[in-house]
N, C-alpha and C positions, 0 to 999 in steps of 0.2 A: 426560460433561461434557468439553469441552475446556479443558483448562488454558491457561495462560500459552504454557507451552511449544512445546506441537501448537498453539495458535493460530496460529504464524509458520508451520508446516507446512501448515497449512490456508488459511495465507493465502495464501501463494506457490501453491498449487491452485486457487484460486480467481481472483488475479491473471490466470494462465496459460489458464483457461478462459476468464474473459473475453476473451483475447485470440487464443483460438480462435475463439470464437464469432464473435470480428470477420472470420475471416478465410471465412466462408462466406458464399458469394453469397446477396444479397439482406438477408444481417442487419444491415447498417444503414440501412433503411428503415424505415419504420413498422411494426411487428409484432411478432409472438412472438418473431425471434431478437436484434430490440434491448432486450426486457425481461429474457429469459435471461441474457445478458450482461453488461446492468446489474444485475440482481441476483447476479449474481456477482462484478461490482464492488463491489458495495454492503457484501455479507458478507465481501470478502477485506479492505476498507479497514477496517470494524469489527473484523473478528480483528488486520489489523495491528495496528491501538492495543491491544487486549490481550498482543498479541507486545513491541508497546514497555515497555507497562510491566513484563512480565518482565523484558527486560533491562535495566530500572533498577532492578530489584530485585536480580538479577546481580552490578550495580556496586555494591553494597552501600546502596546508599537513602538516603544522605549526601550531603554534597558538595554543591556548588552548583552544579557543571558537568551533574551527573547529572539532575537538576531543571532546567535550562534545556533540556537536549537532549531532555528529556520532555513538556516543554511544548509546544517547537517542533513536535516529532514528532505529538503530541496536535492540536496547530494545523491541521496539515495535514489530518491525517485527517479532521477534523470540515470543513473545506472541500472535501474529497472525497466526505465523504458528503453534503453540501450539494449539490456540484455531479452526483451521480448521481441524489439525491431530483429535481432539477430534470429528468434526463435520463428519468426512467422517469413522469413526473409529464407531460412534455409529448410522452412517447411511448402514453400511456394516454389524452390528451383529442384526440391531435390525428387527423385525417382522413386523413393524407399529409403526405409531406413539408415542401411548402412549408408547410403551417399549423404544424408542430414549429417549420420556421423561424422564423417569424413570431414563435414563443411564444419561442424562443432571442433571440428582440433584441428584445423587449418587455424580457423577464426582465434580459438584458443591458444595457440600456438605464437602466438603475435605478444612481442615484451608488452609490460603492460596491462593488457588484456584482461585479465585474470584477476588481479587486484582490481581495478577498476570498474567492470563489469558484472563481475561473477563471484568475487571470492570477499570483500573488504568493502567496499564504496555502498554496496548496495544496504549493507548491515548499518548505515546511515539514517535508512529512512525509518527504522523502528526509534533508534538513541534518538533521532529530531522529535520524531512526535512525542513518547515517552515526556522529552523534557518539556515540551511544549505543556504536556497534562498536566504534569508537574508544578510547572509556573502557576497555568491557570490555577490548580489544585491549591498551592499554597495563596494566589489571592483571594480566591473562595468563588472564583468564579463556576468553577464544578466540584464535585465531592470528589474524595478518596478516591470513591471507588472506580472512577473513572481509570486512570493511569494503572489501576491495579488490573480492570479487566483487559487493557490493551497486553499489558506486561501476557498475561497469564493466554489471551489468545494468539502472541508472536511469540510464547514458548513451544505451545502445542503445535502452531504452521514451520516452528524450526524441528519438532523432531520427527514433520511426517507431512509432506504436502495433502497427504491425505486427509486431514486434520482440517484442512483449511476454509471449507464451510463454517465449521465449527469455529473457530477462531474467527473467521468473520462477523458471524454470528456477536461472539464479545466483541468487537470492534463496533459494530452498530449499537450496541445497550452502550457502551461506554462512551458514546457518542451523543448519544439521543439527549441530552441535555442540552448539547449546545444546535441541535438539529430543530428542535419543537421551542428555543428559547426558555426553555423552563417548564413549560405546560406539566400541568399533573402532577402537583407540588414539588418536582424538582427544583433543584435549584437556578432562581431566574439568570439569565445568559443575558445582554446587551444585546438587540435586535439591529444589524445591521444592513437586513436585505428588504 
Protein backbone atom coordinates (compact mmCIF):
# COMPACT_ATOMS: atom_id res chain seq x y z
CA UNK A 1 0.00 0.00 0.00
CA UNK A 2 1.32 3.43 -0.44
CA UNK A 3 1.01 5.60 2.18
CA UNK A 4 0.89 9.43 2.52
CA UNK A 5 4.32 9.55 2.56
CA UNK A 6 5.96 7.30 -0.59
CA UNK A 7 2.89 8.87 -2.36
CA UNK A 8 4.90 12.17 -3.02
CA UNK A 9 7.86 9.68 -3.87
CA UNK A 10 5.78 8.08 -6.40
CA UNK A 11 4.51 10.96 -7.43
CA UNK A 12 7.44 12.82 -8.44
CA UNK A 13 8.20 9.28 -10.60
CA UNK A 14 5.55 9.35 -12.12
CA UNK A 15 5.56 13.32 -12.86
CA UNK A 16 9.00 12.58 -14.48
CA UNK A 17 7.87 9.63 -16.60
CA UNK A 18 5.39 11.45 -17.90
CA UNK A 19 7.78 13.71 -18.93
CA UNK A 20 9.86 11.37 -20.37
CA UNK A 21 7.47 9.82 -22.23
CA UNK A 22 7.04 13.34 -23.92
CA UNK A 23 10.26 13.41 -24.78
CA UNK A 24 10.23 10.41 -27.49
CA UNK A 25 9.45 10.83 -30.95
CA UNK A 26 6.22 10.39 -32.09
CA UNK A 27 4.61 10.30 -28.44
CA UNK A 28 2.46 13.00 -28.95
CA UNK A 29 0.54 11.88 -31.49
CA UNK A 30 -2.21 9.73 -31.48
CA UNK A 31 -1.14 6.37 -29.75
CA UNK A 32 0.24 4.26 -27.28
CA UNK A 33 2.94 6.74 -26.10
CA UNK A 34 0.25 9.66 -25.58
CA UNK A 35 -1.88 7.19 -23.31
CA UNK A 36 1.37 5.82 -21.35
CA UNK A 37 2.11 9.16 -20.51
CA UNK A 38 -1.19 10.38 -19.60
CA UNK A 39 -1.65 7.71 -17.39
CA UNK A 40 1.27 8.38 -15.80
CA UNK A 41 0.12 11.88 -15.41
CA UNK A 42 -3.12 10.68 -14.23
CA UNK A 43 -1.48 8.39 -11.29
CA UNK A 44 1.34 10.97 -10.35
CA UNK A 45 -1.53 13.93 -9.91
CA UNK A 46 -3.76 11.51 -7.87
CA UNK A 47 -0.74 10.33 -5.62
CA UNK A 48 0.14 14.24 -5.44
CA UNK A 49 -3.27 14.93 -3.49
CA UNK A 50 -2.48 11.92 -1.17
CA UNK A 51 1.10 13.49 -0.78
CA UNK A 52 -0.79 16.89 0.17
CA UNK A 53 -2.61 15.73 2.46
CA UNK A 54 0.17 14.15 4.38
CA UNK A 55 1.70 17.19 4.65
CA UNK A 56 -1.24 18.66 6.21
CA UNK A 57 -1.30 16.26 8.48
CA UNK A 58 2.54 17.09 9.07
CA UNK A 59 1.36 20.78 9.98
CA UNK A 60 -0.44 19.49 12.53
CA UNK A 61 -4.24 19.28 10.97
CA UNK A 62 -5.20 22.83 12.71
CA UNK A 63 -4.96 26.00 11.65
CA UNK A 64 -6.65 27.58 9.03
CA UNK A 65 -3.78 28.29 6.92
CA UNK A 66 -3.07 24.49 6.73
CA UNK A 67 -6.75 23.86 5.39
CA UNK A 68 -6.74 26.53 2.81
CA UNK A 69 -3.40 25.48 1.28
CA UNK A 70 -5.09 21.89 1.23
CA UNK A 71 -7.90 22.91 -0.37
CA UNK A 72 -6.10 24.87 -3.02
CA UNK A 73 -3.73 22.18 -3.53
CA UNK A 74 -6.73 19.60 -3.65
CA UNK A 75 -8.26 22.31 -6.37
CA UNK A 76 -5.68 21.70 -8.60
CA UNK A 77 -5.35 18.33 -8.68
CA UNK A 78 -8.85 17.50 -9.43
CA UNK A 79 -8.49 19.92 -12.53
CA UNK A 80 -5.54 18.08 -13.54
CA UNK A 81 -7.12 15.04 -13.28
CA UNK A 82 -10.01 16.58 -15.18
CA UNK A 83 -7.86 17.95 -17.77
CA UNK A 84 -5.76 14.31 -18.30
CA UNK A 85 -9.27 12.28 -18.13
CA UNK A 86 -9.95 14.76 -21.12
CA UNK A 87 -6.39 14.15 -22.73
CA UNK A 88 -6.58 10.11 -22.70
CA UNK A 89 -10.47 10.25 -23.42
CA UNK A 90 -9.97 12.23 -26.82
CA UNK A 91 -6.63 10.31 -27.43
CA UNK A 92 -8.65 6.79 -27.20
CA UNK A 93 -11.87 8.01 -29.62
CA UNK A 94 -9.94 10.02 -31.95
CA UNK A 95 -8.49 8.79 -35.57
CA UNK A 96 -5.36 11.19 -35.73
CA UNK A 97 -4.47 14.26 -34.75
CA UNK A 98 -6.52 16.60 -36.21
CA UNK A 99 -9.81 14.96 -34.91
CA UNK A 100 -8.04 15.10 -31.03
CA UNK A 101 -7.88 18.58 -32.17
CA UNK A 102 -11.00 19.06 -33.07
CA UNK A 103 -12.24 17.15 -29.66
CA UNK A 104 -9.72 19.75 -27.79
CA UNK A 105 -11.91 22.93 -28.95
CA UNK A 106 -15.20 21.45 -28.90
CA UNK A 107 -14.27 20.38 -25.09
CA UNK A 108 -12.57 23.77 -24.88
CA UNK A 109 -15.18 25.71 -26.29
CA UNK A 110 -17.60 24.85 -23.37
CA UNK A 111 -18.10 28.44 -20.86
CA UNK A 112 -16.20 27.42 -18.10
CA UNK A 113 -14.00 25.00 -19.28
CA UNK A 114 -11.02 26.82 -19.60
CA UNK A 115 -10.56 28.49 -16.40
CA UNK A 116 -11.42 25.57 -14.55
CA UNK A 117 -9.57 22.82 -16.36
CA UNK A 118 -6.87 24.30 -18.24
CA UNK A 119 -6.20 27.86 -17.76
CA UNK A 120 -6.56 28.97 -13.61
CA UNK A 121 -7.83 26.08 -11.30
CA UNK A 122 -5.04 23.85 -12.24
CA UNK A 123 -2.24 26.63 -11.07
CA UNK A 124 -3.80 25.65 -7.69
CA UNK A 125 -1.99 22.61 -7.11
CA UNK A 126 1.52 24.21 -7.10
CA UNK A 127 0.15 27.65 -4.70
CA UNK A 128 -1.43 24.50 -2.25
CA UNK A 129 1.76 22.59 -2.02
CA UNK A 130 4.11 25.52 -2.08
CA UNK A 131 2.08 26.85 1.07
CA UNK A 132 1.79 23.47 2.55
CA UNK A 133 6.12 23.56 2.40
CA UNK A 134 5.91 26.59 3.66
CA UNK A 135 3.84 25.85 6.78
CA UNK A 136 5.78 22.78 7.49
CA UNK A 137 8.98 25.07 6.69
CA UNK A 138 8.29 27.68 9.05
CA UNK A 139 7.41 24.83 12.01
CA UNK A 140 10.68 23.27 11.22
CA UNK A 141 9.20 20.36 10.20
CA UNK A 142 11.43 20.33 6.92
CA UNK A 143 14.18 22.89 5.97
CA UNK A 144 14.13 25.93 3.56
CA UNK A 145 15.12 24.14 1.07
CA UNK A 146 12.23 22.18 0.63
CA UNK A 147 9.62 24.76 -0.71
CA UNK A 148 12.51 26.43 -2.59
CA UNK A 149 13.19 23.36 -4.66
CA UNK A 150 9.47 22.79 -5.45
CA UNK A 151 9.13 26.55 -6.24
CA UNK A 152 12.17 26.40 -8.68
CA UNK A 153 11.15 22.86 -10.36
CA UNK A 154 7.21 24.16 -11.07
CA UNK A 155 9.12 27.24 -12.62
CA UNK A 156 11.24 25.25 -14.94
CA UNK A 157 7.88 22.52 -15.86
CA UNK A 158 6.00 26.16 -16.46
CA UNK A 159 8.29 27.35 -19.02
CA UNK A 160 8.79 23.99 -21.04
CA UNK A 161 7.08 20.69 -20.39
CA UNK A 162 10.08 19.54 -21.61
CA UNK A 163 11.57 20.45 -18.46
CA UNK A 164 9.51 18.19 -16.51
CA UNK A 165 11.78 15.31 -15.61
CA UNK A 166 14.01 17.71 -14.40
CA UNK A 167 11.63 19.58 -12.25
CA UNK A 168 10.41 16.18 -10.99
CA UNK A 169 13.56 15.28 -10.24
CA UNK A 170 13.41 18.79 -7.40
CA UNK A 171 10.03 17.65 -6.44
CA UNK A 172 11.44 14.32 -5.03
CA UNK A 173 14.77 15.89 -3.22
CA UNK A 174 12.40 18.46 -1.76
CA UNK A 175 10.32 15.80 -0.66
CA UNK A 176 12.65 13.16 0.57
CA UNK A 177 12.59 14.44 4.07
CA UNK A 178 9.24 13.72 4.70
CA UNK A 179 9.43 10.41 2.49
CA UNK A 180 12.47 8.64 4.60
CA UNK A 181 11.12 10.47 7.95
CA UNK A 182 14.29 12.15 8.36
CA UNK A 183 16.78 9.37 7.67
CA UNK A 184 20.44 10.63 6.89
CA UNK A 185 20.47 13.48 9.19
CA UNK A 186 17.75 15.34 7.66
CA UNK A 187 15.49 16.85 9.40
CA UNK A 188 13.23 14.20 11.54
CA UNK A 189 9.50 14.18 10.01
CA UNK A 190 6.68 12.54 12.53
CA UNK A 191 6.16 8.93 11.23
CA UNK A 192 2.65 8.40 10.42
CA UNK A 193 2.71 5.24 8.17
Amino acid sequence: MVTGRRALGWSAGLLAAYGAVRLVPGSRGVGIGWTVGHVALFAGLALMGLGMVELWRLGGERGGWGKVWLGAGLAGVAAGLAQSAIDLYANAVSADEAARSELFDRVQSVPGVMPLVYTVVPLLLYVGLLGLLVLLTARRVVRWWSPVLVLAGTVLMGMSLDFMPIGAALYLAAFWPVITGGQGGLRAVPSRA
